[in-house]
N, C-alpha and C positions, 0 to 999 in steps of 0.2 A: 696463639693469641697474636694478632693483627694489631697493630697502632698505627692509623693515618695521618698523616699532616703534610704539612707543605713548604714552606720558607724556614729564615733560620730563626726570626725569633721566637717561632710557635715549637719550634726543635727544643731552642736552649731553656727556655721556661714552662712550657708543658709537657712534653714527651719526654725530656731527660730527669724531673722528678720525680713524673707517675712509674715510668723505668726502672727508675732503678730505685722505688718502693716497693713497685711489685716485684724484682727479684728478693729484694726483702723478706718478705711473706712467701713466695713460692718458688720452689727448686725448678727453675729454667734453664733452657739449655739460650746459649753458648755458657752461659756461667756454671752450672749445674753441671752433674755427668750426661754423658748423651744418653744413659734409661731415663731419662728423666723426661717424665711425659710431655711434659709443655714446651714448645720453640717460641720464643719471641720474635715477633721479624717487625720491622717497619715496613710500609709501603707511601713512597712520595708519590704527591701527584701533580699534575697539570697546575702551575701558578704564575701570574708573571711577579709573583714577588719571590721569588725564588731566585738564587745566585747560580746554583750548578755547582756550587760545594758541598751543599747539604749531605750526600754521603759518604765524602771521606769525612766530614766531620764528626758525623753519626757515629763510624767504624772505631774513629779514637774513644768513642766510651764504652767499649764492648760491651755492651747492653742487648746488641739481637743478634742472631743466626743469618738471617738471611735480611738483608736492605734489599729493597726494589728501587731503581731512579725514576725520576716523574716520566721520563722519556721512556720508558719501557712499561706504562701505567696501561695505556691500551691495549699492549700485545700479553699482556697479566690476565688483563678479564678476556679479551679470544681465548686465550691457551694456559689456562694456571697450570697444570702439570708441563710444560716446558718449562718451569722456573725451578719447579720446585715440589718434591712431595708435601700434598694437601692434606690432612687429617678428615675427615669426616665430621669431626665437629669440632667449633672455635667462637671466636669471638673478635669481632671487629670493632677497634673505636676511634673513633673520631675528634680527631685535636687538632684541627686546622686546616685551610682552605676550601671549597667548596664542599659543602657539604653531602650533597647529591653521589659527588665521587664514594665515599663509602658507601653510598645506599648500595649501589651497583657492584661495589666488591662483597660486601655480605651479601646482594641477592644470588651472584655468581659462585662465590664459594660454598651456600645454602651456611653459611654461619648467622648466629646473634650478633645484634647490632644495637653500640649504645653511643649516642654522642654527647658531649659536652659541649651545652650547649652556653656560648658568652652574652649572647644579645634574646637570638629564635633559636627554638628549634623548628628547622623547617618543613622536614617531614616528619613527623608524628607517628603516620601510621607505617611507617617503616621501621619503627625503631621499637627494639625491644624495651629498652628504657633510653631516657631522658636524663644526665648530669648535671643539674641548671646552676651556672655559676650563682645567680641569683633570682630570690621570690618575683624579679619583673620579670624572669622567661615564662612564668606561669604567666602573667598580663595577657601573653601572645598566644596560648595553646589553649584550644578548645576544652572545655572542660571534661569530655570522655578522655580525653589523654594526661588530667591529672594525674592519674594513680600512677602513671609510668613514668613521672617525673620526680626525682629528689632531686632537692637543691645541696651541694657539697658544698659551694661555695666558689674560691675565688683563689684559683692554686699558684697564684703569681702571693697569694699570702704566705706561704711557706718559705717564699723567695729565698732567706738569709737560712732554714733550713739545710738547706742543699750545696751550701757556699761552702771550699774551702776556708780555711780559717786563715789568716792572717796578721802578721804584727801592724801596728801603726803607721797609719802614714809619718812622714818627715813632716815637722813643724812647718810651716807657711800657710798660705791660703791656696785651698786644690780647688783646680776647674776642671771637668772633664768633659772632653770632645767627642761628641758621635757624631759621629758625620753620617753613619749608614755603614750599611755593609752589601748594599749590590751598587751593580756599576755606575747605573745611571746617578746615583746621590753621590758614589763618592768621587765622580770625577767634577762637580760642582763643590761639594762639600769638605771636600782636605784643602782644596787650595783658599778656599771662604774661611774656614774654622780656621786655617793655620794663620792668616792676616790678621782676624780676631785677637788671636793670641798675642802676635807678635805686638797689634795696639796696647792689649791688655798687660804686657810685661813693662811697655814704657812706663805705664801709669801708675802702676804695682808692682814694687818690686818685690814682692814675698810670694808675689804669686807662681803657684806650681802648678804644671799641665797634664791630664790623664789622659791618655787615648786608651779605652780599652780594644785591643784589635777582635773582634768576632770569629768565629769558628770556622765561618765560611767567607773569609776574607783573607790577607797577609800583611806582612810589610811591606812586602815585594808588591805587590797590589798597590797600597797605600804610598809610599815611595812613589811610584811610578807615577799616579796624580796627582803629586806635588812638585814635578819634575816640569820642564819646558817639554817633555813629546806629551804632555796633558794638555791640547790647543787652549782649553776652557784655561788651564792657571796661566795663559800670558795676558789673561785680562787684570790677575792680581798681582801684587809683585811681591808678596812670599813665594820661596824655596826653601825645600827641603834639603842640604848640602852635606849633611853627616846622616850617617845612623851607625850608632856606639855599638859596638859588640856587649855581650851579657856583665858586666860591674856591679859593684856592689854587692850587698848583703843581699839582697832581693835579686839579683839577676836581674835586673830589668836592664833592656835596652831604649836607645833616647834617640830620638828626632830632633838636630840640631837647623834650624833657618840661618837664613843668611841674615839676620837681625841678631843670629847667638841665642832665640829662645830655646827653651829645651822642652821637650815634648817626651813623658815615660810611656811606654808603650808596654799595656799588660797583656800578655799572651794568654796568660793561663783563664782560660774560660771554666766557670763563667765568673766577671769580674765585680760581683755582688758586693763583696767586703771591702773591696780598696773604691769603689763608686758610694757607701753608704758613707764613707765616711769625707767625701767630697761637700764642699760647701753651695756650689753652684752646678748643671751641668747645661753645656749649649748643646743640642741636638735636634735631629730632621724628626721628621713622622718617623709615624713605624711603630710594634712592638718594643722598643725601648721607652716610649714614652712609660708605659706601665710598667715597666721593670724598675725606672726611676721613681715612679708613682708609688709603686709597691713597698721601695727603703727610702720614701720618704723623705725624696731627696730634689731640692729646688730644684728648677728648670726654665730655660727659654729653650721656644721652640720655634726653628726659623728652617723657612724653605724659600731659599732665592729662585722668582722667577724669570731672573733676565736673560735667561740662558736656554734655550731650544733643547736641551739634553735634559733637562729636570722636568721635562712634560714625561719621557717615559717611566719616570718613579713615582708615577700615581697609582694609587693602588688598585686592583679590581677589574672590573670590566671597563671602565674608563682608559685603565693602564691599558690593556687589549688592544685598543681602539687605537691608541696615540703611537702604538707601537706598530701600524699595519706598514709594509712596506709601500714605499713612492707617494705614500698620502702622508709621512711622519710630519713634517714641518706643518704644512696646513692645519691636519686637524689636530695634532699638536697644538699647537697657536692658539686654535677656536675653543680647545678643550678645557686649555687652562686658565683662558680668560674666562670661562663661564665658573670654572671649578672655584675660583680668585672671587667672583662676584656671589658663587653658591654654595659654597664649601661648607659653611657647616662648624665643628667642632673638629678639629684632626685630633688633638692631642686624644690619649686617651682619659687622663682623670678629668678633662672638662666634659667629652663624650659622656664617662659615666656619673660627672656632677647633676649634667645638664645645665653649667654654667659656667663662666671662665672661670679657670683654677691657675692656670697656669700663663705665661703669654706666649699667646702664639702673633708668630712676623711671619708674612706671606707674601712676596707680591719683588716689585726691585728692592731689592737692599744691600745696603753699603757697609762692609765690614767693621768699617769707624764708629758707626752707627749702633751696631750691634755691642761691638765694647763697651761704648758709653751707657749703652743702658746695663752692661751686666755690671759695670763699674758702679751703676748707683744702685742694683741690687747688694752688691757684695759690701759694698760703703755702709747699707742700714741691714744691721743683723736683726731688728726687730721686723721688718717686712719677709726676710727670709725664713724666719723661726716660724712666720704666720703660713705660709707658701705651709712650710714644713708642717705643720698641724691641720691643716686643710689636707693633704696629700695621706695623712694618718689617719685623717677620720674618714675618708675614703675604703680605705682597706679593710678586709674582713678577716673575721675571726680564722688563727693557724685551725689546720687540721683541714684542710680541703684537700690535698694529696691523698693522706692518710681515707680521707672518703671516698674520694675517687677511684683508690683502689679498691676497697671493700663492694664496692658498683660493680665491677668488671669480672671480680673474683666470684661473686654471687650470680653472675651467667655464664662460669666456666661449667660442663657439666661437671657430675659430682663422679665420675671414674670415665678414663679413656681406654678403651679396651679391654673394659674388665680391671683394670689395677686403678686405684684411688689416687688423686691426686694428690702429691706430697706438697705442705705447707711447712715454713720456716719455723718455728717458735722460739723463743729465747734462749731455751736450754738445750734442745734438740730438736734434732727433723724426725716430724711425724707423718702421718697419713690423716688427711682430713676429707669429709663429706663438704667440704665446700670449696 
């Protein structure tokens, strides 16, 4: 069994749930014993929103046998058995990044092929079935591809599912900081978020700061662009001047500025339970927006354009473009001023409102700026609670995990080699036809 994706927040909120459901339900290897029929593997591929973490992060959840890196995606489909003994039959699915890239690893491997699909499904006739987060992918698909399409739903709904559990936050008012987790946002975005802060402490004093650090990011990372050899943060004048070793009951470590603010820094991914329980969160684009979306949890969403380095953290084929070598700056420049003038919806609960839900800031902006409006979010609990029930009525019904796998498991064949694929049950492991 094959699971494709790409970047980290399609890792940490789709492929690490479906994951580690489906070992759940079926005796896999690396978890399982090595008789055990089925291998799990990831396979990354070609993204520019990708960090280049992605697979040691993947490796901390031992969840597959064999990881592929995006960088070795090409030399997979020339040569699969150089990587790795192929089975004869499997199952490929698809959780992110272009979508095409799996067509071409099921066509190669001659496996089934099912993607879940958030927006389109784009090929149809490639696809064994269809996973449709929701009734509008049906909108998009011809009606001979109905039958192959179930809608499971919307697996960022399981979200608090799959979370560690944790004690309470400390009493004050909590802001949590995502700046991003690849290079290009966060060498703009820690030394922006961090000035935010340091505003927001003057003005608040109960106020307490979250940064969750992401799986394919560090401190060491994070530190470093909040540092003076980050050219971008000598336009702000926060620093980062301490970072605590592990204290307290919670082990957490702090990010201290040169203003004294303090900044907890949660490691342990993913940080679902200590961000639900945040009042406010500031953050860039990106799959976090719906992660926030999902726990229902306020947000501004701001992406400063004054800065020539935050043209490469556009997503997509656009991102491509602005990333071409000896052409960066220029069409950089031209990309993001058309992007600024035709962008659309970034966030994603206003994408899937099809209306503003949340505010998104885009364009110059000035960190003062930025506090003072979360100050007059955070100041009326009655506009926050409204954010927050808009964001709730967005979400769908739990159990799209739990369908998703029941999807995948129903195109496993029903014996490999002659021996029956073993499923999990409550009480014991059996052998099942499906």
């Amino acid at each position: 069994m094959v699971l494709v994706s790409n970047g980290p927040g399609e890792l940490a909120t789709w492929v690490r749930p479906l994951a580690e459901k489906l070992h759940s339900e079926l005796l896999m290897r690396p978890r399982g014993p090595g008789s055990a029929q089925i291998s799990l593997r990831l396979v990354l591929v070609p993204c520019p929103n990708s960090t280049g973490h992605e697979v040691a992060a993947a490796k901390e959840w031992g969840q597959f046998e064999i990881i592929t890196p995006a960088k070795s995606f090409w030399k997979l489909l020339i040569h699969p058995k150089k990587y790795a003994y192929w089975p004869s039959k499997g199952v490929v699915v698809f959780l992110g990044g272009d979508q095409f890239w799996s067509v071409l690893l099921s066509a190669r491997l001659k496996y089934r092929h099912l993607t879940y699909a958030e927006w389109k499904a784009r090929w149809p006739q490639w696809n064994d079935k269809i996973a449709a987060m929701s009734p509008k992918v049906l909108l998009h698909l011809p009606k001979r591809f109905h039958s192959k399409c179930n809608v499971v739903g919307d697996l960022m709904a399981d979200i608090n599912d799959y979370a560690k559990e944790e004690e309470p936050l400390a009493n004050g008012t909590w802001i949590a900081l995502m700046p991003g987790s690849k290079k290009a946002k966060l060498c703009v975005g820690v030394p922006f978020f961090l000035e935010v802060a340091d505003h927001l402490a003057q003005q608040l004093p109960n106020a307490r700061f979250l940064l969750p650090v992401a799986p394919t990011t560090s401190v060491e990372e994070i530190t470093y662009f909040g540092s003076s050899k980050n050219p971008i943060a000598t336009k702000y004048k926060s620093r980062i001047t301490t970072v605590t070793h592990r204290t307290g009951k919670k082990q957490w470590r702090k990010l201290i500025t040169q203003e004294g603010t303090e900044v907890y820094l949660y490691e342990n991914s993913p940080a679902h339970k200590p961000l639900s329980q945040c009042h406010l969160a500031l953050t860039t684009v990106g799959a976090n927006t719906a992660e926030l979306g999902a726990l229902g949890v306020p947000m501004i969403v701001i992406v400063p354009t004054q800065h020539l380095n935050v043209m490469q953290a556009w997503d997509g084929f656009l991102g491509i473009i602005a990333r071409l070598p000896g052409l960066r700056r220029c069409i950089g420049l031209l990309i993001t001023l058309w992007r600024i003038k035709n962008r659309g919806y970034l966030a994603w609960p206003n994408i899937s409102a099809g209306h503003l839900i949340v505010p998104e800031r885009v364009g110059k902006l000035d960190p003062y700026q930025i506090a003072n409006e979360a100050l007059i979010w955070l100041r009326s609990p009655q506009r926050l609670q409204g954010q927050k029930n808009d964001l709730q009525s967005l979400r769908g019904k739990p159990g799209a995990v739990k369908a998703m796998s029941k999807e995948v498991i129903n195109l496993l064949p029903k014996s490999i080699n002659g021996v029956k694929i073993t499923k999990i049950s409550k009480n014991a492991v059996s052998e099942t036809d499906k």
